[in-house]
N, C-alpha and C positions, 0 to 999 in steps of 0.2 A: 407536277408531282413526280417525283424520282417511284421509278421501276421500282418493285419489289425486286430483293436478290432470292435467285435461286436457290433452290431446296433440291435436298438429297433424300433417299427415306430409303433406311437400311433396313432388312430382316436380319434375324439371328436366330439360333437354337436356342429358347431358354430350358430346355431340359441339359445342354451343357453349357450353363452358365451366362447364358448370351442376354441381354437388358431387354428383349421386345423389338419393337420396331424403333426406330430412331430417326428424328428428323436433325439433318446437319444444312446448315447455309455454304454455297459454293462459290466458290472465290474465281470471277471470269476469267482473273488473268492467269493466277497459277494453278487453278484448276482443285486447290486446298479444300480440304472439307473441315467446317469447325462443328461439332455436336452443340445441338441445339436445347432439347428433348428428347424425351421416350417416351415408350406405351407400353405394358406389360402384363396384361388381360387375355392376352393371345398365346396358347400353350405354341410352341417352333411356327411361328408365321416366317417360314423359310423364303418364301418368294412374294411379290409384290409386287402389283398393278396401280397402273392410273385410270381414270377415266380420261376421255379425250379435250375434257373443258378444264380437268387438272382439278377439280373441283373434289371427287371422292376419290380413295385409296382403297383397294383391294387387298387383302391377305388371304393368304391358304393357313391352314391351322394341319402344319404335317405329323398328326398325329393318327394312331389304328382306328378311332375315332373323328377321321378325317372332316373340318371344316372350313367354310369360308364366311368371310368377314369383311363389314364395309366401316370406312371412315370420312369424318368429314374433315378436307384442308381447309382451314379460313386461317390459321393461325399457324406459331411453331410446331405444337402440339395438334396431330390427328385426335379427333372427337367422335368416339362410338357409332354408329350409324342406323342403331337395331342389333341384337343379339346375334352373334355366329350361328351361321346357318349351315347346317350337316348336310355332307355334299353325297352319304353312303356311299362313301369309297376310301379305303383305305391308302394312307399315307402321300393324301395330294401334294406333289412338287412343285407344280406349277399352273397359273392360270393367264386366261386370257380373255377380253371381251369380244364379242363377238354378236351381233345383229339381236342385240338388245338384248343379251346375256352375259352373267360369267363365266366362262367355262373351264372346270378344274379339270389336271391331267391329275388321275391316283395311282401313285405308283405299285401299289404292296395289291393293291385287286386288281389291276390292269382295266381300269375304265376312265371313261370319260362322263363328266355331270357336267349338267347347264342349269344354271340359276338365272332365275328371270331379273331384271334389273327396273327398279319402278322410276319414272321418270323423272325424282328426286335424288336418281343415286343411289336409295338405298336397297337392299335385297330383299325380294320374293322370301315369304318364311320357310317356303319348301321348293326344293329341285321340282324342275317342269320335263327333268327327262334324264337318261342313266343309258350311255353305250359300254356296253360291256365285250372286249377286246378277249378274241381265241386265237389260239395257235403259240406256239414254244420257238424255242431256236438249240443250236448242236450246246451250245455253253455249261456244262453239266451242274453247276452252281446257280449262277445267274439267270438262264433262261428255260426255266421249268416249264414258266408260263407266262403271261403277255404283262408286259410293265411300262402304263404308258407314262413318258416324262417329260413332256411338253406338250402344250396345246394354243395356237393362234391364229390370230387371220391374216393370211397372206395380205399382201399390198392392196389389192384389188377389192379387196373387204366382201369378198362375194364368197370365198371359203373359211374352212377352220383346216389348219393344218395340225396332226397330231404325229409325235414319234414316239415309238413304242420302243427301248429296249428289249425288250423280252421276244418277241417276231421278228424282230431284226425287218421291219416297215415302219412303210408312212401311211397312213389314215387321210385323205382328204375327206372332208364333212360337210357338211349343211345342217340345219333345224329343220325338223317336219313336226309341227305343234309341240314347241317347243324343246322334241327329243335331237338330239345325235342322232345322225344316220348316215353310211358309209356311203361316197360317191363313188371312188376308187382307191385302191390301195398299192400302192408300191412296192414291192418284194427288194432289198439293200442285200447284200455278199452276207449269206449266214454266217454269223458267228460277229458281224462285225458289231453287235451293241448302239443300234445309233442311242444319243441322248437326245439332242438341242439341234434345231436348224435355224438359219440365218439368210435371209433373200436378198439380194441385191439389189441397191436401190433402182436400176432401171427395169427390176419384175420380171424379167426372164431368163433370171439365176438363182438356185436356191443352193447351199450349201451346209449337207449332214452330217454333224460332227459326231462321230461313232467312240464309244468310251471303249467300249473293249477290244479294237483294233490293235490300236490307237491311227484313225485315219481322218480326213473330212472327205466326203462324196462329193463332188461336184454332179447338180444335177439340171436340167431344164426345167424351166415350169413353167408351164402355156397355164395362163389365168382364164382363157375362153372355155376352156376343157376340163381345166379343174385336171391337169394333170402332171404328174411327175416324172419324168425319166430319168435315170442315172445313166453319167456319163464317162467320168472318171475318178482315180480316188488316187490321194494321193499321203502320207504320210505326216505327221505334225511332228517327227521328231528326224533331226540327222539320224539318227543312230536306230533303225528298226528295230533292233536287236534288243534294245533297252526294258531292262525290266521291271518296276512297279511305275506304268506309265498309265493315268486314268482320266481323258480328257474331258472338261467339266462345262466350256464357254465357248462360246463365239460369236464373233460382232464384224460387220463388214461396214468400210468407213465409208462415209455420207457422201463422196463423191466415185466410191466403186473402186477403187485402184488398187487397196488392200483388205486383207481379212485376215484377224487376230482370233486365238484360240489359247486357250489357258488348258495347262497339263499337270491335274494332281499327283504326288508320287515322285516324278521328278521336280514340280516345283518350277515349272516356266513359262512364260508365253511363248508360245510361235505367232510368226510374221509371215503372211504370203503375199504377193504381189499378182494380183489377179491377171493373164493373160488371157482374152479370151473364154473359151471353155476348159480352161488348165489353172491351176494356183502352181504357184515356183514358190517353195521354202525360199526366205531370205535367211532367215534367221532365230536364234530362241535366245532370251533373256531368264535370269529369275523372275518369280513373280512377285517378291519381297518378300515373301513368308513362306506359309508353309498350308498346304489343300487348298490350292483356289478353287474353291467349289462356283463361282460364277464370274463373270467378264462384264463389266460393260463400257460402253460411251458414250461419252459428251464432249461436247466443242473442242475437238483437239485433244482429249487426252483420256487414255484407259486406266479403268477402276478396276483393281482386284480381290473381291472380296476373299480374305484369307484363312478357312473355318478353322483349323486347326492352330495358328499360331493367334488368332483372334487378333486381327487387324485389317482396315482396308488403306491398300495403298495402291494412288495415282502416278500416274505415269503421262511425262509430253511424247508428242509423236514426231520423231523425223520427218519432214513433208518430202523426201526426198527418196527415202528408201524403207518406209513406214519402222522404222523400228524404235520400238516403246523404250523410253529411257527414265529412269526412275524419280520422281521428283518430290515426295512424301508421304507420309502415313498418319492412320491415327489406331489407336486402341480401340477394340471393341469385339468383345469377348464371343466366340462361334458365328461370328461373321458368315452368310449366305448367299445376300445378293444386293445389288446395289442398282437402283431407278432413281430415274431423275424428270424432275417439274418445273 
């Protein structure tokens, strides 16, 4: 029996115009996305999760009514899973699974919620636990107060790793009967905004890409300790000096040599070439459009999801000197993030 071909399953904004979730078929060799379906029951299901069997699909519902949502893949089309479950936390970005839960970051209330996952895949009708994120940073706009905007499990699957914009930290976690609870916290350069972090596949590199810098931290991360250190930080653009620079993504490639970072504003990827405990800028590309609000990869080639020009376009990778070179696009309308099964 011939493999099923890979699926792609896109989030969007539909409060601006964006179709739902979208499942697209992926094309191994050029890496093409062709839309498949949709789903549109989910008010900005901005970000998106798998489970580890590929089996059910996760969404966040990024709305002030913050919830989450489970689907079933058997098909082109994700199938309901049980009703969206309210995560009480305002404006979840992003989710992650985590030792037998979902765990939503909310951005707009700076918390973090765990939903219990039943062993069908689909969700607990109510959160099993609510960490609730203190502390500010110098940003007099931006970080009033604590805005956490990612949440996952390291490699090792023994933490939850959270980044909070608004504290300018890192949160490492655990469940204690089901709730969030802080094991240690990592203090980043005030004012630098982390967003999004990215680990390196051999697990003891993590790297924090900071929106309001615009930098990435290079940091250690001992999985025995469940801890963070930073180590250096280094810039995602030639040009420091440049100004509406907002970095959105980061994805480090499956063999560790390079790490890509998407820059809304200006509108480009950066290229680093990992040396050790340093990344060396090679290089920046556009990123085809216009707000890459998220990065990712698959076999050889980076997705840019493009919120504002509503498109996502792929790109092949130089195996030589990592840099992303453009190779097509498709339409779809507040494009957010882009996963793959």
């Amino acid at each position: 029996m011939a493999e099923r071909q890979r699926r792609a399953f896109i989030g969007s904004f539909t409060a601006a115009g964006g179709p739902g979730i979208v499942t697209a078929a992926v094309d191994p060799d050029s890496g093409a996305l062709t839309p498949l379906s949709g789903v549109d029951g989910l008010p900005d299901p901005s970000y998106l999760a798998l489970s580890p069997d590929g089996g059910t699909l996760y969404a966040v519902s990024e709305t002030a009514d913050g919830a989450v949502a489970a689907y079933r893949v058997t098909g082109d089309r994700p199938e309901p899973a049980g009703p969206p479950v309210r995560v009480g936390g305002d404006g979840p970005t992003h989710l992650g699974l985590y030792d037998g839960h979902v765990l939503t970051a909310n951005y707009g209330s700076g918390s973090v919620t765990a939903v219990p996952v039943r062993p069908d895949g689909s969700l607990a009708t109510t959160p099993s636990g609510l960490l609730r994120h203190t502390g500010s940073g110098p940003h007099s706009r931006r970080q009033q107060g604590p805005h956490a905007h990612q949440i996952q499990a390291d490699p090792s699957g023994r933490w939850a790793v959270g980044v909070d914009l608004g504290t300018d930290s890192v949160r490492v976690c655990t469940l204690a009967d089901g709730s969030p609870r802080v094991h240690h916290e990592t203090a980043l350069r005030p004012g630098s905004g982390p967003r999004h972090l990215a680990f390196h596949p051999d697990g003891t590199y993590a790297y924090v890409l900071n929106e309001l810098a615009p930098t990435v931290t290079v940091c250690h991360w001992d999985a025995a300790e469940g801890f963070l250190k930073p180590l250096t930080e280094v810039q995602v653009l030639p040009d420091a000096s440049a100004g509406d620079a907002y970095p959105s993504g980061i994805v480090v490639s499956p063999d560790g040599r390079f790490v890509w970072t998407a820059t809304r504003g200006e509108d480009v990827l950066s290229t680093f070439a990992v040396e050790g405990e340093k990344l060396r800028l090679v290089g920046t590309v556009p990123c085809g459009g216009h707000w890459p609000r998220a990065l990712a990869g698959s076999r050889g080639f980076l997705y840019a999801a493009n919120e504002r020009s509503g498109d996502v376009t792929w790109f092949a990778i130089d195996p030589d000197t990592g840099l992303p070179y453009r190779s097509g696009s498709i339409e779809l309308a507040a494009a957010s993030c882009v996963i793959f099964g």
